[in-house]
C-alpha positions as CSV (number, residue, x, y, z in Angstrom):
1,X,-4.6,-50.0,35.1
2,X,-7.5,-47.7,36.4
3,X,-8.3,-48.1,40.0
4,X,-11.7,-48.4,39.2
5,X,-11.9,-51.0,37.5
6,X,-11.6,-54.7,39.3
7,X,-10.2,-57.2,37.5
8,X,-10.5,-61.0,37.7
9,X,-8.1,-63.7,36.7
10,X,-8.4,-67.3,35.5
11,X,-6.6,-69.5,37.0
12,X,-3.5,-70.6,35.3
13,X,0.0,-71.4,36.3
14,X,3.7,-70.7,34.6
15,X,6.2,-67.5,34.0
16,X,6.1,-65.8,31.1
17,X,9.5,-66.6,29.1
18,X,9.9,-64.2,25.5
19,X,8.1,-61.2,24.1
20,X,8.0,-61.0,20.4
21,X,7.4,-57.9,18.3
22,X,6.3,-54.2,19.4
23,X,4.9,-53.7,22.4
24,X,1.3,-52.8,21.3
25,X,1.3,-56.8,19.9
26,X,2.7,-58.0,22.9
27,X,2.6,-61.5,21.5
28,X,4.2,-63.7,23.9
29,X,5.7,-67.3,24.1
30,X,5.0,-69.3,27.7
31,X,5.4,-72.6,28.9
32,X,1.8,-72.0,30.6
33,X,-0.8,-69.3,30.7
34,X,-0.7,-66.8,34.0
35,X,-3.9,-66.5,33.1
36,X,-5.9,-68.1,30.9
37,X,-8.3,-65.3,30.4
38,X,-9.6,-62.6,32.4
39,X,-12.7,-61.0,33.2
40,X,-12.4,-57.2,33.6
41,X,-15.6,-55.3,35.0
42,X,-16.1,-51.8,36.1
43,X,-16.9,-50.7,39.4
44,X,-20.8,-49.9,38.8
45,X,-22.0,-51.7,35.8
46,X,-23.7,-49.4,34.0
47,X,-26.5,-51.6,32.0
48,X,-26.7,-55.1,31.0
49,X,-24.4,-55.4,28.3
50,X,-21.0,-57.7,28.1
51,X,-18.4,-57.9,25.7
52,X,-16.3,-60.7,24.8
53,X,-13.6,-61.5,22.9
54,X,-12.6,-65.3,23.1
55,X,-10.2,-65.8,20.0
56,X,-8.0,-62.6,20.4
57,X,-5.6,-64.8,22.4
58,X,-1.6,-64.2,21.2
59,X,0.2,-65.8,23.9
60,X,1.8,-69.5,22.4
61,X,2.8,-72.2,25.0
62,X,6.4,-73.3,24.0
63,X,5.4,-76.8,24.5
64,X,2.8,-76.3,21.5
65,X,4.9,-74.3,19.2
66,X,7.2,-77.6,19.5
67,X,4.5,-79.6,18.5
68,X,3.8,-77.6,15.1
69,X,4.5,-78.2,12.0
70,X,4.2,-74.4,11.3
71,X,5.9,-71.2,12.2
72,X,4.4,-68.8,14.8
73,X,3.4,-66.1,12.0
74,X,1.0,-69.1,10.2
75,X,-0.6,-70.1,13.3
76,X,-1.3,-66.2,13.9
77,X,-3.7,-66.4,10.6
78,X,-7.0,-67.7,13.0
79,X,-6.3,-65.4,15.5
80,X,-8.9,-62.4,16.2
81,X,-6.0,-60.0,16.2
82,X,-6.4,-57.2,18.8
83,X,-9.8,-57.4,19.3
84,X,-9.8,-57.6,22.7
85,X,-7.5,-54.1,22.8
86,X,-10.6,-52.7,20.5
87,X,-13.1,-53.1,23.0
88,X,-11.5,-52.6,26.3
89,X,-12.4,-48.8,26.3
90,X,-15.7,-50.2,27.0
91,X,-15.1,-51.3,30.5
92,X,-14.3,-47.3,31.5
93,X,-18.2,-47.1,30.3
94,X,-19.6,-49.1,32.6
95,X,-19.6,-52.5,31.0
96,X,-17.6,-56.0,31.5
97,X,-15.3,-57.4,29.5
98,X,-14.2,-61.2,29.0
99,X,-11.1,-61.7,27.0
100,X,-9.2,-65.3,26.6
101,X,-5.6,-65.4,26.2
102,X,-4.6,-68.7,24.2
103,X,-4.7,-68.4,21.2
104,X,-7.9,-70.4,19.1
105,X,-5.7,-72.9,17.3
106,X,-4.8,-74.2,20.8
107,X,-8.4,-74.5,21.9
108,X,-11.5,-73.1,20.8
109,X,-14.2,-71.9,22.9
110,X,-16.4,-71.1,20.8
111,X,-17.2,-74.6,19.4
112,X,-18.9,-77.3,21.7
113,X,-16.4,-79.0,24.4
114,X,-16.3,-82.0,22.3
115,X,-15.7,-81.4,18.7
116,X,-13.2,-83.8,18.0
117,X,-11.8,-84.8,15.0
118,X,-10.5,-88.8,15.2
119,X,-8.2,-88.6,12.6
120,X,-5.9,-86.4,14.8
121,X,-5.5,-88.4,17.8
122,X,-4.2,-92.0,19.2
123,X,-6.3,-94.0,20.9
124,X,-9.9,-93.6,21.1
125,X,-12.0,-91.0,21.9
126,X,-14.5,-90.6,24.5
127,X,-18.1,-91.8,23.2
128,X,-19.7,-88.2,23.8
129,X,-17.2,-86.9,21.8
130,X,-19.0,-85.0,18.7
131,X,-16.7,-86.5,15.6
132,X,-18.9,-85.7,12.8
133,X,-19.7,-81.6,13.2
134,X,-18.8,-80.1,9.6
135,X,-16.4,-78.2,11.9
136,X,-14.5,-81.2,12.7
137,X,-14.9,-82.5,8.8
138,X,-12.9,-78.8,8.2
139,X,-10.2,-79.1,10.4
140,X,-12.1,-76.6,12.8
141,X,-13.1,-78.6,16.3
142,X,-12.7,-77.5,19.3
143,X,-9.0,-78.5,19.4
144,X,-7.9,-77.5,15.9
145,X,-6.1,-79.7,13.4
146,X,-5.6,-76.8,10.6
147,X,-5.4,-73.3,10.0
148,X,-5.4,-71.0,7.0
149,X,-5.6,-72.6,4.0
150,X,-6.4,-75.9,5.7
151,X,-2.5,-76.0,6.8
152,X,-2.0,-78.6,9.2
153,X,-1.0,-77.7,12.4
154,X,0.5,-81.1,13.8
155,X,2.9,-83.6,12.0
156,X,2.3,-86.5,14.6
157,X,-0.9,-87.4,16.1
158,X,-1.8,-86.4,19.5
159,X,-2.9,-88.2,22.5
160,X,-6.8,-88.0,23.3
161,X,-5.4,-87.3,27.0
162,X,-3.8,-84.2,25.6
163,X,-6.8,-83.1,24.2
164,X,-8.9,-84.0,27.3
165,X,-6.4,-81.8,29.6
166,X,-7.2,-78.4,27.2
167,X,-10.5,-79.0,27.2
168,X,-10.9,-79.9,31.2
169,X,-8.4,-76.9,31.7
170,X,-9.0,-74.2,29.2
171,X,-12.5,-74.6,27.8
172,X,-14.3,-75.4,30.8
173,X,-13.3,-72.7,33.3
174,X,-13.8,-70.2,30.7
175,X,-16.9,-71.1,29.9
176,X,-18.3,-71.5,33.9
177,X,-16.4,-67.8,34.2
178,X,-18.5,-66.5,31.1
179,X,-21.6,-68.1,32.1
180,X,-21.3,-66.7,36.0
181,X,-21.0,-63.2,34.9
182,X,-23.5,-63.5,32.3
183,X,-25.9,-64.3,34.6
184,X,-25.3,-62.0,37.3
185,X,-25.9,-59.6,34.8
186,X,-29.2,-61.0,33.9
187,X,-29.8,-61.2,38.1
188,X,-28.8,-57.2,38.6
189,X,-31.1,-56.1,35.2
190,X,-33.7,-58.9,34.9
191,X,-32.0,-59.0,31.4
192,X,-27.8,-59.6,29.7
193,X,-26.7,-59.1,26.5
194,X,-23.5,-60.2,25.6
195,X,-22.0,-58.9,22.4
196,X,-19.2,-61.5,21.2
197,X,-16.5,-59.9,19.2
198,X,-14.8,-61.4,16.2
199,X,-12.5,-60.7,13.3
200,X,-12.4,-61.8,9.6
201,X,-10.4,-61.5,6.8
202,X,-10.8,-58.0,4.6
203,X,-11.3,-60.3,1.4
204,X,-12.8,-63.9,0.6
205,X,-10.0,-65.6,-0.7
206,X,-12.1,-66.5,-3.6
207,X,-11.3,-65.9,-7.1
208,X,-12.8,-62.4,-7.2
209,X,-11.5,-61.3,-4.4
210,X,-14.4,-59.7,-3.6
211,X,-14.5,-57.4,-0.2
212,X,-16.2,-58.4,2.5
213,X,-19.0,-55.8,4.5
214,X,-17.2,-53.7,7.5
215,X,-19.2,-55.6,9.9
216,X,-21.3,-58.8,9.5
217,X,-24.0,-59.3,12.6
218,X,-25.1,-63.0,13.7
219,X,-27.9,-63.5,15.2
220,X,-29.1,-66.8,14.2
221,X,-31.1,-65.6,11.8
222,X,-33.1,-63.7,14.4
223,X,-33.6,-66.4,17.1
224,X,-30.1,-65.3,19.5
225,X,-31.6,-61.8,20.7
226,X,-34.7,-59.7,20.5
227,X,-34.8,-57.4,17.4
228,X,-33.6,-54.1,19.1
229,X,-30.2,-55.6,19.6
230,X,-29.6,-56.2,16.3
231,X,-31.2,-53.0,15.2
232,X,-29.4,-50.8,17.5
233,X,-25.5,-52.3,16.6
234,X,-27.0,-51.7,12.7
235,X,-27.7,-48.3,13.0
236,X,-25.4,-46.9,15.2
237,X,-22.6,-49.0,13.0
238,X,-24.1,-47.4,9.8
239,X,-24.3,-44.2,11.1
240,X,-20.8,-44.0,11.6
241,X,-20.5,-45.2,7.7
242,X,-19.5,-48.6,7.8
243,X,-21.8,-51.3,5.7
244,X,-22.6,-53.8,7.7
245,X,-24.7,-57.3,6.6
246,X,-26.4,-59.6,8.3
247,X,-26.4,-63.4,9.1
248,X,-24.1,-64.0,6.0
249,X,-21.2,-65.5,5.9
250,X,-21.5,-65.6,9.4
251,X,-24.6,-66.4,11.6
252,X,-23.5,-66.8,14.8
253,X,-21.3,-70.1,16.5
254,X,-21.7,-71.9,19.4
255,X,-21.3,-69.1,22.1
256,X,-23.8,-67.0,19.9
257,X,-26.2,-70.0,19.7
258,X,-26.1,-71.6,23.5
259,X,-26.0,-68.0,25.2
260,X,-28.7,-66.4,23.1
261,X,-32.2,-67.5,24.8
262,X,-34.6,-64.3,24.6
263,X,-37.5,-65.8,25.8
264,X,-35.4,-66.0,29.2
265,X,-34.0,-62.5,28.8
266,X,-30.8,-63.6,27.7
267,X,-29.6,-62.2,24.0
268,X,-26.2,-63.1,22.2
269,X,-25.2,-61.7,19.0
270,X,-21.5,-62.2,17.2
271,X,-20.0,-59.0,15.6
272,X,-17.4,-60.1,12.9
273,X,-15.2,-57.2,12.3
274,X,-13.0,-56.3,8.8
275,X,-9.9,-56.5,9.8
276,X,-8.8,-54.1,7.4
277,X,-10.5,-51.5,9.6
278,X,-8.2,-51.6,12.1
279,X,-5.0,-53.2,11.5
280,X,-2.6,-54.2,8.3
281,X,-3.5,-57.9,8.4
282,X,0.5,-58.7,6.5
283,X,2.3,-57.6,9.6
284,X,-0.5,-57.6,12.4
285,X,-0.1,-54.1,13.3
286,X,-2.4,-51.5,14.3
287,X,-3.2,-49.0,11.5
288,X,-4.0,-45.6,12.4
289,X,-8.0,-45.9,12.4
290,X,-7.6,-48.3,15.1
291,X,-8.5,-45.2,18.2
292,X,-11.1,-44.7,15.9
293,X,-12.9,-47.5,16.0
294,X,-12.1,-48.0,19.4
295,X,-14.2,-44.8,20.5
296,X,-16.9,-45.6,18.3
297,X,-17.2,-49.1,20.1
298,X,-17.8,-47.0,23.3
299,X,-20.4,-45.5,21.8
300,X,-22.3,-48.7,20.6
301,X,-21.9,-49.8,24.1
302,X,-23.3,-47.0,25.3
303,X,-26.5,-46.9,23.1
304,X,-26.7,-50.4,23.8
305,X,-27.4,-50.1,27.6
306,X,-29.5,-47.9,26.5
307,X,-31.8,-50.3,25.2
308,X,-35.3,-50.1,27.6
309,X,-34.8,-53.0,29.9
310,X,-38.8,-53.8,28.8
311,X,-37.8,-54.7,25.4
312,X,-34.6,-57.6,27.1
313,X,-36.4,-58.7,29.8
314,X,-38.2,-62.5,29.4
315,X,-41.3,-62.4,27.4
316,X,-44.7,-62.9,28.8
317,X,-47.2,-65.1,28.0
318,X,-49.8,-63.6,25.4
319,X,-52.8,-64.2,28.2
320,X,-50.8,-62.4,30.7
């Protein structure tokens, strides 16, 4: 790794045991995480921009593969394949990077700690638990019960204890390590923007099969970041030719939604990316435009920071 850059590391406890595949997938089987995600910053941040990348995680605890009713290969299908590897060039331009390294069908940060779906568990679940989000009704909650197709992961029902432990373990140290650097950014600049990085499927799955845009923006339909953000990852994105949409299918989750508050200074906006860009989504590998896109995310971060800090920072009251 480059000496300049400093790297932090959740906490997390275990020795990894088996690496599957090609190096470049480096998909690995653990009885624990060593970590559980990292946050990776340059030396001199160069703006207020961070990236992150919270369902790019490939590394499967052994315990939970037991516990499946599936093979490894269908639990990969909700995985944000090698996202995280697409934008880690940005860190070598100044900007931070957060990356999570469970994989999303394990637990999902980007849903609210709580979204809970009874039918999965025995016993009862705690009264603040959130049990009737139309993520949970999908299988989708913040500890999942499907994938795919609405596969189901688990052929017994687990113990709300079980659930509690990811959750206590997982969701909330990531979260405290997202918010903590998220708002030092917003202490150094008087402004953050944090640029959270997905992937989705080159085609619907519909009947038509129709294909999706190369990137879809979320904003919240406007209400996540100030305009400019939005505007800048547009053009820049279209300049380099790809079609890119807005707020449809995808408007934003929970990380999106609870970290986007402009009227503080503070601007969220998701970035699902076309898989078929980047990688051949039947064997999970890299395809050849992958250094490609990699370099042109540099560059979006880069015109990004360049954003005048007048147009991030909090608003001011009209009489002001």
């Amino acid at each position: 790794m480059d000496n300049s850059l400093q790297r932090t590391l959740g906490n997390g406890a275990g020795v990894q045991r088996v690496l599957e595949g090609p190096p470049s997938v480096m998909l690995e089987i653990q009885d624990e995480f060593e970590p559980p995600f990292e946050a990776i910053e340059p030396e001199q941040c160069r703006g207020p921009v961070l990236f992150n990348s919270p369902h790019s995680g490939r590394v499967y605890p052994r315990e939970f593969l037991l516990a499946s009713r599936l093979d490894l290969a269908t639990l990969r299908r909700s995985e944000d394949s090698f996202v995280d590897d697409l934008i880690a060039g940005v860190v070598t331009r100044g900007h931070p990077l957060m990356r999570v390294h469970f994989p999303r069908c394990y637990v999902d940060v980007n849903r609210e700690p709580y979204e809970l779906d009874p039918r999965m568990f025995e016993g009862r679940l705690p009264s603040f638990a959130n049990t009737r989000s139309m993520r949970v009704a999908g299988g989708l909650g913040t500890v999942a019960r499907v994938v795919g197709d609405a596969q189901e992961i688990y052929d017994q029902r687990m113990s709300v204890a079980e659930a509690l432990r990811r959750i206590d373990g997982l969701y909330k140290p990531y979260h405290r390590a997202l918010r903590r650097l998220f708002m030092r950014l917003h202490h150094d600049f008087g402004a953050a923007v944090l640029i959270d990085c997905h992937s989705m499927p080159s085609a619907t799955g519909g009947r038509e099969e129709r294909p999706r845009a190369d990137l879809v923006l979320g904003d919240r339909y406007g209400t996540s970041c100030v305009p400019a953000v939005a505007e800048t990852i547009e053009a820049t994105m279209r300049g380099f030719g790809y079609a890119v949409s807005r707020n449809k299918p995808y408007a934003g989750g929970f990380i999106t939604e609870h970290y986007g508050n402009p009227t503080t200074g503070l601007h969220a906006i998701q970035l699902e990316i076309n898989r078929a860009l980047y990688m051949d989504e039947r064997r999970y590998e890299r395809s050849a435009s992958f250094a490609r896109l990699a370099g042109e995310f540099e560059l979006l971060a880069d015109r990004l920071a360049a954003i005048p800090l007048e147009e991030l920072r909090p608003y001011r009251a009209a009489a002001e």
